[in-house]
Structure formats: C-alpha cells, structure tokens
N, CA, C and O of each residue as an XYZ file, in Angstrom:
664
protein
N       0.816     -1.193      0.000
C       0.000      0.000      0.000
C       0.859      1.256      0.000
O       0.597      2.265     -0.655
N       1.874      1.103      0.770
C       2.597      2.651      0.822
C       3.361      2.611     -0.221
O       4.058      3.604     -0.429
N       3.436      1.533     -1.099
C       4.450      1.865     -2.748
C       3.315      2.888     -3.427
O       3.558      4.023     -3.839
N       1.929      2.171     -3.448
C       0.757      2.654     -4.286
C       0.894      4.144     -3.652
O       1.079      4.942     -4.571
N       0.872      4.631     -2.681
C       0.818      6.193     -2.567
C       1.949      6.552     -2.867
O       2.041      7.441     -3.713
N       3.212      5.966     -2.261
C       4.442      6.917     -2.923
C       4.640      7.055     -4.242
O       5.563      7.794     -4.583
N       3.779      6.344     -5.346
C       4.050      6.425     -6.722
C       2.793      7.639     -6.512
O       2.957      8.621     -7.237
N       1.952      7.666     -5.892
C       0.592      8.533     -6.225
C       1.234      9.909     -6.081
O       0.946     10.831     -6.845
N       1.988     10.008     -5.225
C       2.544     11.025     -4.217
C       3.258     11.795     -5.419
O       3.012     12.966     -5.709
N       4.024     11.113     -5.969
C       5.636     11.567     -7.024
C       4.766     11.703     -8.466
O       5.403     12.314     -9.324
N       3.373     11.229     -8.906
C       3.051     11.369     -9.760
C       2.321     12.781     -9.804
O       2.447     13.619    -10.696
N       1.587     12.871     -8.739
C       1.218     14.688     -8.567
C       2.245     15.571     -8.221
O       2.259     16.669     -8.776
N       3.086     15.296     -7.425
C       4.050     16.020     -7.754
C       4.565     16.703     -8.917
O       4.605     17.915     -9.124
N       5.066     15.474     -9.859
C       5.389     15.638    -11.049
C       4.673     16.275    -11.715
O       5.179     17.277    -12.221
N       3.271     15.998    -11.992
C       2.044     16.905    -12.754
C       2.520     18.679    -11.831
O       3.152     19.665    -12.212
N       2.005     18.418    -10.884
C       2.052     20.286    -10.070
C       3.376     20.472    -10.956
O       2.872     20.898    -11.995
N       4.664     20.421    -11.175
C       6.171     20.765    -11.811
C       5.447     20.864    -13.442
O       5.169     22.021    -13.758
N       5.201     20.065    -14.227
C       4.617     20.119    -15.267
C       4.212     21.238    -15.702
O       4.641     21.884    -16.658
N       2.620     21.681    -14.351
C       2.196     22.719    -15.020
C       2.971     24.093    -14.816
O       2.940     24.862    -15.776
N       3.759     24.547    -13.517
C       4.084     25.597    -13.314
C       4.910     25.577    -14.253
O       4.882     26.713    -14.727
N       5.699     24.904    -14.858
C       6.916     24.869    -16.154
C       5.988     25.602    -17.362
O       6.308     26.475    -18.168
N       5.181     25.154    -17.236
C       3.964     25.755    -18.474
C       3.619     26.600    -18.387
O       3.535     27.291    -19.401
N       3.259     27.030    -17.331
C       2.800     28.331    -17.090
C       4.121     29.158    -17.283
O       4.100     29.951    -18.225
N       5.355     29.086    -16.476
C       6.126     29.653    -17.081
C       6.509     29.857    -18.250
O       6.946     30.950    -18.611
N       6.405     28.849    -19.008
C       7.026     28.641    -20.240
C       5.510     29.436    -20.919
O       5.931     29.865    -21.993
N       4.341     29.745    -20.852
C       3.564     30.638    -21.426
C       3.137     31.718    -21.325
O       2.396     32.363    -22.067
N       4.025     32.164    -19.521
C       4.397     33.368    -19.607
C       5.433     34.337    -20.355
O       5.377     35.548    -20.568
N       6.522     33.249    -20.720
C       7.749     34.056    -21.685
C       7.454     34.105    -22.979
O       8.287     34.601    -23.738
N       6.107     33.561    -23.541
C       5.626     33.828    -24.933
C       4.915     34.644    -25.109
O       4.602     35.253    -26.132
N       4.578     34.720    -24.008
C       3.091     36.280    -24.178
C       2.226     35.683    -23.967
O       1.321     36.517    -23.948
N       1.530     34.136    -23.649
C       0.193     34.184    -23.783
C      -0.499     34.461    -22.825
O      -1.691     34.736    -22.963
N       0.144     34.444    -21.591
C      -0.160     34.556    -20.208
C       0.268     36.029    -19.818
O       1.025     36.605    -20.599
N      -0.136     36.663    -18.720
C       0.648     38.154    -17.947
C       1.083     37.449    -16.345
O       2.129     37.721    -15.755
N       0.258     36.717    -15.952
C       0.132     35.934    -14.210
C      -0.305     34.587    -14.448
O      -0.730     34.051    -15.470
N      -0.126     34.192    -13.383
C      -0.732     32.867    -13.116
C      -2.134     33.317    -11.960
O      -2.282     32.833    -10.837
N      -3.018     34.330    -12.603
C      -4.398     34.469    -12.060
C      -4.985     33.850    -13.506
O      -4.297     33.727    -14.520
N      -6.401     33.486    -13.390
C      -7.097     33.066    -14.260
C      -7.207     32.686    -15.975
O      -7.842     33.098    -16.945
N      -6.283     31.751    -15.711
C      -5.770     30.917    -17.176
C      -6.651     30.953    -18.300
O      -6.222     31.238    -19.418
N      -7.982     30.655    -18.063
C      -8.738     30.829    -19.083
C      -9.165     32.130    -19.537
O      -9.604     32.294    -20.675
N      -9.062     33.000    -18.750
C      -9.521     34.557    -19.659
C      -7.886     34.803    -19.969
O      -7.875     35.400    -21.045
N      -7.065     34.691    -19.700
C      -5.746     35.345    -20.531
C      -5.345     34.334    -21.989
O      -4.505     34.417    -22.885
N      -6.465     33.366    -21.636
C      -5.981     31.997    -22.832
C      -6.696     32.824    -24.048
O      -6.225     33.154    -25.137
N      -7.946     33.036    -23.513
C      -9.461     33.666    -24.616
C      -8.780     34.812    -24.930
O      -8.895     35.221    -26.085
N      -8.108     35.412    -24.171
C      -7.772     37.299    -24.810
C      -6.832     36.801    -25.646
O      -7.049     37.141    -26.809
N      -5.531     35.889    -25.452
C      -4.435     35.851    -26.407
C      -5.074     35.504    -27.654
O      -5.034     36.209    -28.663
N      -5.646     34.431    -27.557
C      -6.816     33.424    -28.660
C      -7.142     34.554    -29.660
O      -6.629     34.672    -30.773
N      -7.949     35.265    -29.179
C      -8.716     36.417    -30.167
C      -8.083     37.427    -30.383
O      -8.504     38.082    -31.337
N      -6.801     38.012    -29.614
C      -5.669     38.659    -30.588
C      -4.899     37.905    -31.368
O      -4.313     38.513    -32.263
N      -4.710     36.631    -31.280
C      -4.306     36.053    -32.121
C      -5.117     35.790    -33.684
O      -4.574     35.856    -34.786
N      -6.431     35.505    -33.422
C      -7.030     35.589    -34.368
C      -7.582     36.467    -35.536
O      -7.807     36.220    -36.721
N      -7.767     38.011    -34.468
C      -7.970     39.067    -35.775
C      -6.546     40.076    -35.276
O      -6.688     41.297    -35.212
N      -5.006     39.327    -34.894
C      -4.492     40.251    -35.443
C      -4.126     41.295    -34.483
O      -3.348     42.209    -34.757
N      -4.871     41.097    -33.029
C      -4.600     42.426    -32.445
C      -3.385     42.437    -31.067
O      -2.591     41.539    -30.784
N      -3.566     43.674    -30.428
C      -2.852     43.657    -29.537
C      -3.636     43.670    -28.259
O      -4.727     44.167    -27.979
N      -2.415     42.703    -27.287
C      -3.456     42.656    -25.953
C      -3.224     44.068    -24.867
O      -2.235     44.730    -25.184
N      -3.615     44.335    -24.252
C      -3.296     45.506    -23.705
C      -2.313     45.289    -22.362
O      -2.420     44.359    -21.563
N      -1.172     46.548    -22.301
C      -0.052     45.585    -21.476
C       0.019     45.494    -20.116
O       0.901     45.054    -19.379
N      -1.490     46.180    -19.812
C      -1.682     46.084    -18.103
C      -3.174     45.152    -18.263
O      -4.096     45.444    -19.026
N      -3.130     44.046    -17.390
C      -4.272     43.172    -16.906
C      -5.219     43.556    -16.366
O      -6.280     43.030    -16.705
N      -5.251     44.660    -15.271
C      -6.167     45.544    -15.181
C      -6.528     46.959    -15.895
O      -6.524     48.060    -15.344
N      -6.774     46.732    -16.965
C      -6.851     47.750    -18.216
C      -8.084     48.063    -18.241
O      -8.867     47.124    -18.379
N      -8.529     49.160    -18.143
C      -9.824     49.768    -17.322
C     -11.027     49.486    -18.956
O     -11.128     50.147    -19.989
N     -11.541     48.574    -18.617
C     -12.541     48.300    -19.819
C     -12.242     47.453    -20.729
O     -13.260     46.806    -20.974
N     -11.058     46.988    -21.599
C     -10.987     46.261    -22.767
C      -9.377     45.815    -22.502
O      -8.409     46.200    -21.845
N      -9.720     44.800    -23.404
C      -8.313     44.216    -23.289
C      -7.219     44.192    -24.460
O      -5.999     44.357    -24.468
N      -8.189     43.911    -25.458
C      -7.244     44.153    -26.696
C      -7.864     45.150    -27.980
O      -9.064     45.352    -28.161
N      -6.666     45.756    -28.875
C      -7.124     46.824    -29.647
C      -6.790     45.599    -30.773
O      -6.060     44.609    -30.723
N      -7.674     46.150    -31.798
C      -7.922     44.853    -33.219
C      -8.207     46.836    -34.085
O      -9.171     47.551    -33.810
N      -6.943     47.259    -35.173
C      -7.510     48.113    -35.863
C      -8.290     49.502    -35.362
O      -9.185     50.072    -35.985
N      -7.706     49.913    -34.033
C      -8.166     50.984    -33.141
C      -9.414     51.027    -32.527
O     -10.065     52.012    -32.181
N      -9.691     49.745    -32.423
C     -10.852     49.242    -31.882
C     -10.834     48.906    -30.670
O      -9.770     48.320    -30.470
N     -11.573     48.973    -29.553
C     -11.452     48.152    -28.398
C     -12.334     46.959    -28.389
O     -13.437     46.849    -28.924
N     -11.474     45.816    -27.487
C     -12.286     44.413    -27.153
C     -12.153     44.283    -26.087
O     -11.120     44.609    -25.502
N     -13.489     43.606    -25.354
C     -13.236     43.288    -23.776
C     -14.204     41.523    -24.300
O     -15.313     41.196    -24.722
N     -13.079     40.950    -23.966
C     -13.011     39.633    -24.050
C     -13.634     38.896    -22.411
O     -13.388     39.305    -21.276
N     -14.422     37.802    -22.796
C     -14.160     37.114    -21.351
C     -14.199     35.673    -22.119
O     -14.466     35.341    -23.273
N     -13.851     35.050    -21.063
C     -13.960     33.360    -21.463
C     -14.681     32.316    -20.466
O     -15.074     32.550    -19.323
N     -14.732     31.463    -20.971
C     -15.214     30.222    -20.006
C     -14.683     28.946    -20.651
O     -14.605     28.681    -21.850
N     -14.326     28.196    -19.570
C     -14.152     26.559    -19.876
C     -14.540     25.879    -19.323
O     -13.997     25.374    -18.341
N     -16.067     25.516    -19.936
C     -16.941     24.335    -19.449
C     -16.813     23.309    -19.581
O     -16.649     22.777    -20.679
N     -16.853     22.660    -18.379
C     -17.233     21.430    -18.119
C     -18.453     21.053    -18.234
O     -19.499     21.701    -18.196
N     -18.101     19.184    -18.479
C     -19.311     18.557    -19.189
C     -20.549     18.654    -18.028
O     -21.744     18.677    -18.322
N     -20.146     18.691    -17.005
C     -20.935     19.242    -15.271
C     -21.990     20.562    -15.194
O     -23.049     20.714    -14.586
N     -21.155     21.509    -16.154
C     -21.510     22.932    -15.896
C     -22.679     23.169    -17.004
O     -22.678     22.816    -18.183
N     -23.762     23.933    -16.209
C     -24.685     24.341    -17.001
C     -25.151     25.650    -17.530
O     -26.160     25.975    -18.156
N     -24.078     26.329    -17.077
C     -24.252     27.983    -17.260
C     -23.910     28.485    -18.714
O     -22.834     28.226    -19.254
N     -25.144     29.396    -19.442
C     -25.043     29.840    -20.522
C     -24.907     31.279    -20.781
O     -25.614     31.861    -21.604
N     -24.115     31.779    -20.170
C     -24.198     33.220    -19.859
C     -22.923     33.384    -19.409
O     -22.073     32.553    -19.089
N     -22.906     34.979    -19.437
C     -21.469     35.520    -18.923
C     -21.752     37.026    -18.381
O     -22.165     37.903    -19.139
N     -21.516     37.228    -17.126
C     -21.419     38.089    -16.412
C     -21.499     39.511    -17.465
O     -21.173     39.425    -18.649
N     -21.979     40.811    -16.841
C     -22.007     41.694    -17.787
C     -21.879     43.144    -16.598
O     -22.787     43.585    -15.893
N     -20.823     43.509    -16.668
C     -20.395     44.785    -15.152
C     -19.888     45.654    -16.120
O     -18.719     46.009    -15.968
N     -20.485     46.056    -17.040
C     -19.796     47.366    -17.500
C     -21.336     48.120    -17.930
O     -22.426     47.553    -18.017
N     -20.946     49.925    -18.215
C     -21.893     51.138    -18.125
C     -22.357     51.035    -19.629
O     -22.329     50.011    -20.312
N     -22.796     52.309    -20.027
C     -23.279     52.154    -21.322
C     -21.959     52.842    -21.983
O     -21.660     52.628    -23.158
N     -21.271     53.603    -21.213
C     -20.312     54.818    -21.469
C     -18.439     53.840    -21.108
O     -17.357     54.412    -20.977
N     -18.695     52.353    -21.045
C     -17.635     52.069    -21.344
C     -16.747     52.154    -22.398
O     -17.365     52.231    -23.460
N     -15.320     52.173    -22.564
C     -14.517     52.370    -23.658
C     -14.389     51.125    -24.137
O     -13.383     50.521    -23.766
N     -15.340     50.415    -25.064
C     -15.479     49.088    -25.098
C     -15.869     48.845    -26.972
O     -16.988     49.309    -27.193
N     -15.307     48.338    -28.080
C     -16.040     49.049    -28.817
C     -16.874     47.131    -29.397
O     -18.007     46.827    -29.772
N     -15.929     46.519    -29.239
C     -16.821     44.377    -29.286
C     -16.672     44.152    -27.857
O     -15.904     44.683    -27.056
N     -17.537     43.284    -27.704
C     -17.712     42.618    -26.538
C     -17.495     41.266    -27.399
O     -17.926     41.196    -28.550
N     -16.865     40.288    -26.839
C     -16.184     38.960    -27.108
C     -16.537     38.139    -26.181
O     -16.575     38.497    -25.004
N     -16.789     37.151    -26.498
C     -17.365     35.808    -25.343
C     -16.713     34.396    -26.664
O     -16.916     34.123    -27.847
N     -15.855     33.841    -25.483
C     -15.038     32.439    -25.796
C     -15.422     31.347    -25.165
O     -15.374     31.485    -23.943
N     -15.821     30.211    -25.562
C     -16.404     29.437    -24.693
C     -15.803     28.523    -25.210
O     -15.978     28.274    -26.403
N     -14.816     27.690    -24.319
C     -14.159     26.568    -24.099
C     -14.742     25.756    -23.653
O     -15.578     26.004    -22.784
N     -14.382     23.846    -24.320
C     -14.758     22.875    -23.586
C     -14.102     22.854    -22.319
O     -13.821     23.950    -21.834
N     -13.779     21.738    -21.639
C     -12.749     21.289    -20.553
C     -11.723     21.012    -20.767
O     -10.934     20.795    -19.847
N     -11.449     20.940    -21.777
C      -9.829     20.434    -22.350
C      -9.299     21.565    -23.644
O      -8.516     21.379    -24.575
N     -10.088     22.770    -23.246
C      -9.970     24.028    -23.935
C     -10.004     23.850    -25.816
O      -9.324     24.336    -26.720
N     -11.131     22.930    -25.765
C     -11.271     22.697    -27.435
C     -12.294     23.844    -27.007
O     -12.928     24.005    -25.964
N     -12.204     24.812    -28.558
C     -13.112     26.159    -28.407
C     -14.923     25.557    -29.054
O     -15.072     24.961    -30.121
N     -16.050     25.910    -28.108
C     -17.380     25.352    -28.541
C     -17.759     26.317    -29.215
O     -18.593     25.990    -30.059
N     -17.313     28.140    -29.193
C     -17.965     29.016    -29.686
C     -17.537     30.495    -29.662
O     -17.183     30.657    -28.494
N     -17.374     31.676    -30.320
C     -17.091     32.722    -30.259
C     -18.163     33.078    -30.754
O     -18.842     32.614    -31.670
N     -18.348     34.427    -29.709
C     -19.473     35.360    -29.462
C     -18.533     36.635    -30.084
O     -17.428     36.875    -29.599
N     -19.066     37.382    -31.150
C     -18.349     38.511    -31.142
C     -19.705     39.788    -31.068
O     -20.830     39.522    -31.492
N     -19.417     40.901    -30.578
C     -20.757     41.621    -30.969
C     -20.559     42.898    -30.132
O     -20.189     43.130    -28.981
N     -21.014     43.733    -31.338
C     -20.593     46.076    -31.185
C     -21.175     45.628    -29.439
O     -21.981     44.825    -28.969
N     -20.579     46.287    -29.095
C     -20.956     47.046    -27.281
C     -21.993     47.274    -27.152
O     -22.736     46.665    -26.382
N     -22.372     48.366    -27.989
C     -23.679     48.590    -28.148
C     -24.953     48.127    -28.303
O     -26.080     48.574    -28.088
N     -24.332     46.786    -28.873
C     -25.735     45.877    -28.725
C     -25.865     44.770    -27.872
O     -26.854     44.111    -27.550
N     -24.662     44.689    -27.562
C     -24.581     43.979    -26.277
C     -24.991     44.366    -24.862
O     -25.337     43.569    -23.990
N     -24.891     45.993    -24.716
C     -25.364     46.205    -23.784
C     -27.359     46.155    -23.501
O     -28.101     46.172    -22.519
N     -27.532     46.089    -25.040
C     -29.207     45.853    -24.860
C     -29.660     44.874    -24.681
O     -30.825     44.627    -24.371
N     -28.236     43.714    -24.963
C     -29.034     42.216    -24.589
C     -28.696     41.991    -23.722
O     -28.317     40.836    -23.528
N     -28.624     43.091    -22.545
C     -27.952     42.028    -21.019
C     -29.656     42.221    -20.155
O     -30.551     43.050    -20.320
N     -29.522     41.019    -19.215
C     -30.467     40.597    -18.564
C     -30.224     40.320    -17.134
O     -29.112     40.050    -16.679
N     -31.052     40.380    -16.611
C     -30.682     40.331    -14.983
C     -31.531     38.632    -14.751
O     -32.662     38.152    -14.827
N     -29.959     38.154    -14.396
C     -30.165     36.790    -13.786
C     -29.970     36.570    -12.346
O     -28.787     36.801    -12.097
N     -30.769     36.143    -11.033
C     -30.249     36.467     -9.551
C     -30.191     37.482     -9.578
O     -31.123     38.105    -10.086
N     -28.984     38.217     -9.005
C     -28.827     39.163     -8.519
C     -27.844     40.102     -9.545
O     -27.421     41.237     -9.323
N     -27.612     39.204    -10.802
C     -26.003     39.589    -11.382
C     -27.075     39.743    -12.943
O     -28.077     39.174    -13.378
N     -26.122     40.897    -13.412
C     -26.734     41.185    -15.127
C     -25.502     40.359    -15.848
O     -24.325     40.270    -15.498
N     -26.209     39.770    -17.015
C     -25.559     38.957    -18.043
C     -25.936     38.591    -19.289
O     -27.141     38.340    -19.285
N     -25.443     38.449    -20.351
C     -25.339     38.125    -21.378
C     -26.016     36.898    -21.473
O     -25.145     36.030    -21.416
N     -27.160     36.363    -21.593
C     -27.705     34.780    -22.418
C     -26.926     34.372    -23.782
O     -26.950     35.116    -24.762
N     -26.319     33.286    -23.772
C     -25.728     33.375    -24.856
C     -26.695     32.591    -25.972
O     -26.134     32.267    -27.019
N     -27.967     32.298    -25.834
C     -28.697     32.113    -26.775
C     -29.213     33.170    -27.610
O     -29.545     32.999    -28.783
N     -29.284     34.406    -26.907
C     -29.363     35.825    -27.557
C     -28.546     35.695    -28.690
O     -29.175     35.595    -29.743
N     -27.214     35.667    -28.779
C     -26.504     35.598    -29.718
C     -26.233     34.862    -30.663
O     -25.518     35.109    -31.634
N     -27.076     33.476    -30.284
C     -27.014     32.615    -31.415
C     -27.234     32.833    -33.075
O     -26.563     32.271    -33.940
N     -28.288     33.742    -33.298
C     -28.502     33.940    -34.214
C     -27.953     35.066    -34.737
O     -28.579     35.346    -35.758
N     -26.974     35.944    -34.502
C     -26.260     37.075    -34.853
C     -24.823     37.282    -35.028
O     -24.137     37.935    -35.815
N     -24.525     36.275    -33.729
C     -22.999     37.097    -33.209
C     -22.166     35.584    -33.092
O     -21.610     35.389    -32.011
N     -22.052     34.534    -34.117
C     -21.909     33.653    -33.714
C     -20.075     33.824    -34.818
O     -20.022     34.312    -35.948
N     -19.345     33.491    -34.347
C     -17.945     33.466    -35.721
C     -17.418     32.222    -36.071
O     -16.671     31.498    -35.413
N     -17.865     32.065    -37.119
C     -17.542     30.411    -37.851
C     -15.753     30.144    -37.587
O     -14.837     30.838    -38.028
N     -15.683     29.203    -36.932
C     -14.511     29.045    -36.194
C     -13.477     28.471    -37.105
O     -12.307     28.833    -37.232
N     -14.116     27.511    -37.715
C     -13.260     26.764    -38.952
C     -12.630     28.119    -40.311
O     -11.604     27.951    -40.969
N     -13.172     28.851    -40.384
C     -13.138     29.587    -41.786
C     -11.811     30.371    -41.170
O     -10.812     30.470    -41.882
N     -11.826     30.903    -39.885
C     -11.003     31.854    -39.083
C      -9.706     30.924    -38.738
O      -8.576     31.135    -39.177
N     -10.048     29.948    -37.944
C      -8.594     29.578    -38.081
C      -8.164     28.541    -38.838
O      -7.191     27.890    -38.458
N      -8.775     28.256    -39.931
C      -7.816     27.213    -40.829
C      -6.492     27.490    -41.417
O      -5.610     26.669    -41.671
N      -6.482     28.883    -41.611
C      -5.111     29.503    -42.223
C      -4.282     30.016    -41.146
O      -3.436     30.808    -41.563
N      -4.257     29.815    -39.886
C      -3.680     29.897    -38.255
C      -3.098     28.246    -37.968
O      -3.669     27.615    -37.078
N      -2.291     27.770    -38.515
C      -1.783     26.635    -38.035
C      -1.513     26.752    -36.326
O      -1.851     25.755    -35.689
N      -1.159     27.446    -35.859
C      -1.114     27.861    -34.104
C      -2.338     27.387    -33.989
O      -2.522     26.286    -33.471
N      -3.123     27.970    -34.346
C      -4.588     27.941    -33.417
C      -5.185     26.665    -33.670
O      -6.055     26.365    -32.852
N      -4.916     25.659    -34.759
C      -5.940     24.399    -35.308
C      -5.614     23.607    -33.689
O      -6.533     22.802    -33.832
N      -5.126     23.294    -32.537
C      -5.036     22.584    -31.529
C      -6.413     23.150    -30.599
O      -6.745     22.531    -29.589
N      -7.140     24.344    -31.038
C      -8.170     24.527    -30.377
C      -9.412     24.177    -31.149
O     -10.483     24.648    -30.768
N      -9.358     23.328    -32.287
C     -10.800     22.610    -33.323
C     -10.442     21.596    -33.302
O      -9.309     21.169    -33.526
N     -11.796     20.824    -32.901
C     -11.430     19.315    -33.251
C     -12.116     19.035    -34.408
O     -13.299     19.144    -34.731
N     -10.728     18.500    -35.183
C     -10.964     17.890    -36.156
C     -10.974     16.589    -36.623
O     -11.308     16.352    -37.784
C-alpha cells in the first residue's frame, strides 16, 4: 500500500512541476501576464491572435483588453465542463464604457473552443439581462447574430488548429 501512494505522491508532484513549467514557459511567450485566471488570458491571447490584435499591457486595463484596428475588445472566457450548465457571462460594465466588441469564448474542458461570441458594445449592452442578482449576457441571444464560424477563421492559423477538433 505505501508503494501505491508513494508512486501517487511523485506522480502529482510531477504533474504540479509540469504545469508551473507551463505556465512559465507561457508566460515568456506572451500568452499569459500571471498565473491568475488561465482561461480569460488563454481567450484574450486566442482572439488577438485571431484578428491580429494587440493585448493591452496592463491586466487591469480599465474596460478592454485588446485593440484589433483601433478598436477596443473586452473579451471574457469560459471553460466548461461537461458538469456545468451555465449559458451566460457576467455583464459589469456602463453604457459609457470604452469598449467598442464585446467577445465571449467558450471553451470545452480540455480548452477545445465550442464558440465565439463577437458583438458592437452597443448591442450587447441591450441584450444584457438580470439573472439572480447579477446582469448577463444569455448566450442564446446571440445565437442567431454574433456567432464566428470558427473553422473559416482559423484554418489559415496553423497555431490555433489545436483549439478545433478535427
């Protein structure tokens, strides 16, 4: 019995070393700024990577995160699990934010991408809804508008094809 944990023991170990190596190692590429919340710095790099833009070089960047063409984007992400049932994404900004797309990334669990939400501020701020206590985005609202064909965007992104399963 105590072989079976000391292999259990050295095998998480090993994984915890794994990832901080990664994380390091995706902090010296840019895709990361911290090791706070992996999946929204994954979604912001993702979608400057995709149209091209720049991420903005402070993490707390008052409203948006990346400029695409003198544009502002305030990106968020999620990586759902097959568990999780939430279709929505939080929505804490004014009408008078410096915001000019609102972006929603929705990751599986193993960060294969299920969907990009792209859509003007402006109309995003008319589709937010008060769920509980918190206003948010339904992302069925957007189904029919704001949806970005994922295949067409990154087929010519060899980087990015590890987030479509093909």
């Amino acid at each position: 019995m105590s072989f079976i944990n000391d292999t259990l023991k050295n095998d998480t170990s090993e994984a915890i070393l794994d990832y901080i190596k990664a994380l390091k190692r995706l902090k010296e590429l840019g895709v990361i700024k911290n090791q706070k919340d992996f999946t929204s710095q994954l979604g912001e790099w993702l979608i400057s990577e995709i149209f091209d833009g720049e991420l903005a070089e402070s993490g707390k960047q008052r409203d948006w995160d990346i400029k695409i063409d003198k544009k502002k984007y305030q990106v968020k992400a999620h990586a759902k699990s097959t568990s999780t049932n939430r279709k929505n994404t939080d929505f804490k900004y004014s009408i008078n934010a410096n915001i000019d797309f609102f972006v929603i990334v929705v990751f599986d669990e193993t960060y294969k991408l299920e969907k990009i939400y792209k859509v003007p501020f402006k109309e995003a701020y008319k589709l937010v809804t008060w769920e509980s206590k918190d206003k948010v985005i339904r992302w069925k609202d957007l189904e029919a508008n704001y949806v970005i064909d994922l295949i067409k965007i990154i087929e010519n992104k060899s980087n990015l094809r590890i987030f479509i399963n093909e």
